[in-house]
C-alpha positions in Angstrom: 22.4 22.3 -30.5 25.8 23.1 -28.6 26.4 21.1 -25.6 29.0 22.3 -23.0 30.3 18.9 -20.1 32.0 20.1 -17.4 32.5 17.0 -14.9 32.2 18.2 -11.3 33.7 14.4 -10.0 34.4 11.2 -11.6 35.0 10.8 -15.2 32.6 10.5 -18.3 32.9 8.6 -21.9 31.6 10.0 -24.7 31.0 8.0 -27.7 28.4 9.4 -30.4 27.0 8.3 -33.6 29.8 10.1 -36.1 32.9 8.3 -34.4 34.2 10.3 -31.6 35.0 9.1 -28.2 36.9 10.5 -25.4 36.8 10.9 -21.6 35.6 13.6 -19.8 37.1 14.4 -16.1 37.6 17.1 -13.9 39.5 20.3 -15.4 38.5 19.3 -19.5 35.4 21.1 -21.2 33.8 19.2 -23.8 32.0 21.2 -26.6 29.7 19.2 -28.7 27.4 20.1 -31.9 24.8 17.9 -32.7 21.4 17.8 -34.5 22.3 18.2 -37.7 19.1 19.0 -39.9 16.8 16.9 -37.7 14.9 18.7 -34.7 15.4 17.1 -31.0 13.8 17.5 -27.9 14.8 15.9 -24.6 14.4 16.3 -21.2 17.7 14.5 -19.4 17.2 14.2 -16.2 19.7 13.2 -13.3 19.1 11.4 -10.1 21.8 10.2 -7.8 21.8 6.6 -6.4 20.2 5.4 -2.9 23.3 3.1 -2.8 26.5 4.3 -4.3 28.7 2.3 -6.0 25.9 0.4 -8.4 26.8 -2.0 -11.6 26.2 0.1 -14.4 23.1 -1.5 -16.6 20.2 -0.5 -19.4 17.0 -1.0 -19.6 14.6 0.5 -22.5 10.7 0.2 -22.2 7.8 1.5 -24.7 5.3 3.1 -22.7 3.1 4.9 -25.5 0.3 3.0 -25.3 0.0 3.4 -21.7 0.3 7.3 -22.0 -2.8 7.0 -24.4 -5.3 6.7 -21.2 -4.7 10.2 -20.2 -3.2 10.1 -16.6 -0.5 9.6 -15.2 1.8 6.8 -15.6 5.0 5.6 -13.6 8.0 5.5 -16.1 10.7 5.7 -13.9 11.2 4.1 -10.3 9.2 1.6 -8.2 6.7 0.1 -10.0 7.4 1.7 -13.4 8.5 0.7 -16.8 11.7 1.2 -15.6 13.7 0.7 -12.4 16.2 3.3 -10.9 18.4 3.0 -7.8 16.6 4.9 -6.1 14.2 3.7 -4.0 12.4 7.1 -3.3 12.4 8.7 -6.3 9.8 8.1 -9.4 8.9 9.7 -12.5 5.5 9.7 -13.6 4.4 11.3 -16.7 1.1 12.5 -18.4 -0.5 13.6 -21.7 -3.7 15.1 -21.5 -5.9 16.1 -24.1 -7.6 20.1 -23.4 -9.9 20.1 -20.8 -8.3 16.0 -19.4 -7.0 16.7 -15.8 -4.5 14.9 -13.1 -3.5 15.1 -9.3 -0.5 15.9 -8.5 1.0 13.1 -5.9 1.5 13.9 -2.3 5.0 13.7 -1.2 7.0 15.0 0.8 9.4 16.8 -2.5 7.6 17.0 -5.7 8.7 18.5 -9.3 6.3 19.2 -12.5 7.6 20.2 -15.7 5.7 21.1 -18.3 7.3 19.9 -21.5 4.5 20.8 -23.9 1.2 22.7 -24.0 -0.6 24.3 -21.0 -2.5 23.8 -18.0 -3.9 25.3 -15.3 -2.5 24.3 -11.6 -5.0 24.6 -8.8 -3.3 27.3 -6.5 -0.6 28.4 -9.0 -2.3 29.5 -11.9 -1.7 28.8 -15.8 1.6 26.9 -16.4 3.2 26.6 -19.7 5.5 24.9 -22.3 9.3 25.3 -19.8 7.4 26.0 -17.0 8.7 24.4 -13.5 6.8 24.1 -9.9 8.8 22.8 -7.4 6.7 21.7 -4.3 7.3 20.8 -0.8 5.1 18.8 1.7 2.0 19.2 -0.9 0.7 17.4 -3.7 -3.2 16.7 -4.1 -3.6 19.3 -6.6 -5.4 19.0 -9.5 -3.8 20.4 -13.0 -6.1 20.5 -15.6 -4.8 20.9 -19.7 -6.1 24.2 -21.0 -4.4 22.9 -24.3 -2.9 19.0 -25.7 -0.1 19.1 -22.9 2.7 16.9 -21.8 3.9 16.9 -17.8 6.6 15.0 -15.8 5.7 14.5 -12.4 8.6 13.5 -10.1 7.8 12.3 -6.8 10.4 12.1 -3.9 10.1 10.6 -0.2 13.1 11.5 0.8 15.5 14.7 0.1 18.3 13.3 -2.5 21.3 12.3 -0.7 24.5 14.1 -0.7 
């Protein structure tokens, strides 16, 4: 994989597992390679605080065997494994077996990300491995796996600050 930073504001340290460390700010590109002979898959996903200005801190949970019961479960935010400062943000995540389904959460901003597998989304249609919806004011739909699939489901009250 080839990963190009490009810090908009602020400054970011890099340290990785082969020894090199540096800090990113504005007006310096970083170009990274990593993944050497092992296959990776993320999804990293950003979202800035309520409150600016918090301590940085860590936490780590294993959530697997609550993902084995088929809907969805709170990862991220209030009420989840872990906590995140923001208070109206979350990040639930599901993975259904073929023919399992879920509904979506109403809110008032919603995003689902299909990160593996296929479903079928009541009023979209068939949604697939990559595949994005992006919803406003809604939520209450069901999405049912037409295959073994793997969604994140974030839920937001409240547009993200600025």
């Amino acid at each position: 994989m080839e990963i190009i930073t490009w810090v908009l504001e602020g400054a970011l340290r890099h340290e990785d597992s082969v020894g090199n460390v540096g800090v990113i700010r504005p007006g310096t590109v970083q170009r990274m390679s990593a993944g050497t002979g092992r296959r990776l898959r993320v999804v990293q996903m950003w979202v800035p605080p309520t409150v600016p200005n918090l301590a940085p801190s860590y936490q780590e949970r294993d959530v697997t065997a609550a993902l084995a019961g088929g809907g969805l479960v709170t990862v991220a935010g209030e009420g989840g494994a872990v906590t995140i400062g923001n208070r109206d943000a979350a990040l639930q995540v599901a993975q259904l077996e073929a023919g399992r389904s879920i509904v979506i959460p109403t809110a008032p901003f919603g995003h689902v990300f299909v990160a593996k597998g296929s479903a079928g989304f009541e009023g979209i249609g068939l949604v697939e491995h990559g595949d994005a919806v992006r919803l406003t004011d809604s939520g209450g739909q069901r999405l049912q796996a037409e295959s073994a699939c793997e969604v994140l489901v974030w839920e937001m009250q409240a547009a993200a600050p600025r």
